[in-house]
N, C-alpha and C positions, 0 to 999 in steps of 0.2 A: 418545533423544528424551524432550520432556519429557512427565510425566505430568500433566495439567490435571484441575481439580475438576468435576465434575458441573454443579454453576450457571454456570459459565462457560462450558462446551460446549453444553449447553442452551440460554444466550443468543447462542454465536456459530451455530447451530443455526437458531436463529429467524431471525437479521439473514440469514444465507446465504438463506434462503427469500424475502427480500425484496430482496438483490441480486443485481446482475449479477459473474460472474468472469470472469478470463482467467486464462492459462496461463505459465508460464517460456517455453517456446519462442515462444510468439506474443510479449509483451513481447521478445524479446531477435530475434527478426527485425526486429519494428518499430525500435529502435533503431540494430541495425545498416544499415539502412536509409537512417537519417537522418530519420526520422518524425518531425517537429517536432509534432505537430499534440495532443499529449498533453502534460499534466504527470507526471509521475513521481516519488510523494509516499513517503518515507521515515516511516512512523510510529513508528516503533523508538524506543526512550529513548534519552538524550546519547551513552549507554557505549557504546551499542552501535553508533550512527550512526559516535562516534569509532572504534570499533574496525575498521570499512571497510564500505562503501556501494556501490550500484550507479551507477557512472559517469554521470553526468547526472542524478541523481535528487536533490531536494531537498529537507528535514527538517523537517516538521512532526508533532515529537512526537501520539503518541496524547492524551496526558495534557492536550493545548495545542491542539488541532486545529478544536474550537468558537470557542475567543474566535481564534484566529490565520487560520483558513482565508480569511476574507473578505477580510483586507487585499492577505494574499499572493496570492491566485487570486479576484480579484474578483470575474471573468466566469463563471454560472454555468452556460452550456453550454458552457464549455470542458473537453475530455475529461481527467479525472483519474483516474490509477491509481495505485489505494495498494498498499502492501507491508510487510510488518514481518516478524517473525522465520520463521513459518510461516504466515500467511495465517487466523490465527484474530483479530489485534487489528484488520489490515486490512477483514476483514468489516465487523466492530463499528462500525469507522470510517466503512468506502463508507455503513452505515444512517444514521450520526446527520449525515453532510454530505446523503444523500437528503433528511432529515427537515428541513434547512435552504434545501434547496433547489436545490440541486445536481441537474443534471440527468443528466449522461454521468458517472456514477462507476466504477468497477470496482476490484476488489480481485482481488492478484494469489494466487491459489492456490499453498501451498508456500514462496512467500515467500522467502528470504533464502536459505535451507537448500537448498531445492534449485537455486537459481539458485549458490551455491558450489559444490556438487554436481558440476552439469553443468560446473564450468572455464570458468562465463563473466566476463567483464570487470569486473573492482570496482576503487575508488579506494581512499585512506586520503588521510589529510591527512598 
């Protein structure tokens, strides 16, 4: 696993303290489910989105998520949950869509890694 720098655990640290999470298994019952009623936001970079992704889920880089979130998820109570490699950029993210206004945000703990993990359902193009 990867080893992160002090300021950046520090800041995903703080954002954690200011959002809300959920879990692999809860996200991956809700989908099996058929749970329309969330977006399922991929913040992961291009490489990594191309390299395979959670089935239903759609890519709005970390790095793009400010200027791009509005267009694409207009509605700001509509439930959004982010995801990226392990659940440290996801944070970062659920805080600065709060701080724009976003209402029902969540960031998924674990992230990418452990939803591989567990052998649940991913795509590739």
């Amino acid at each position: 696993m990867k080893k992160h720098n002090e300021g950046f655990l520090r800041m995903v640290n703080q954002s954690k303290s200011r959002i809300r999470e959920t879990d692999v298994p809860t996200v991956a019952a809700r989908l099996k489910q058929g749970d329309a009623s969330f977006v399922l936001v991929d913040v992961r970079e291009d490489e990594e989105w191309a390299e395979g992704r959670i089935k239903g889920a759609v890519h709005i880089g970390k790095g793009v998520i400010e200027r791009d979130v509005e267009t694409m998820i207009p509605d700001k109570d509509r439930e959004i949950i982010l995801y990226c490699g392990g659940g440290f950029r996801s944070a970062l993210a659920a805080d600065v869509l709060q701080q724009m206004g976003y209402q029902n945000v969540l960031s998924m703990d674990g992230g990418w890694r452990v939803w591989t993990e567990a052998g649940l359902p991913t795509q590739k193009d």
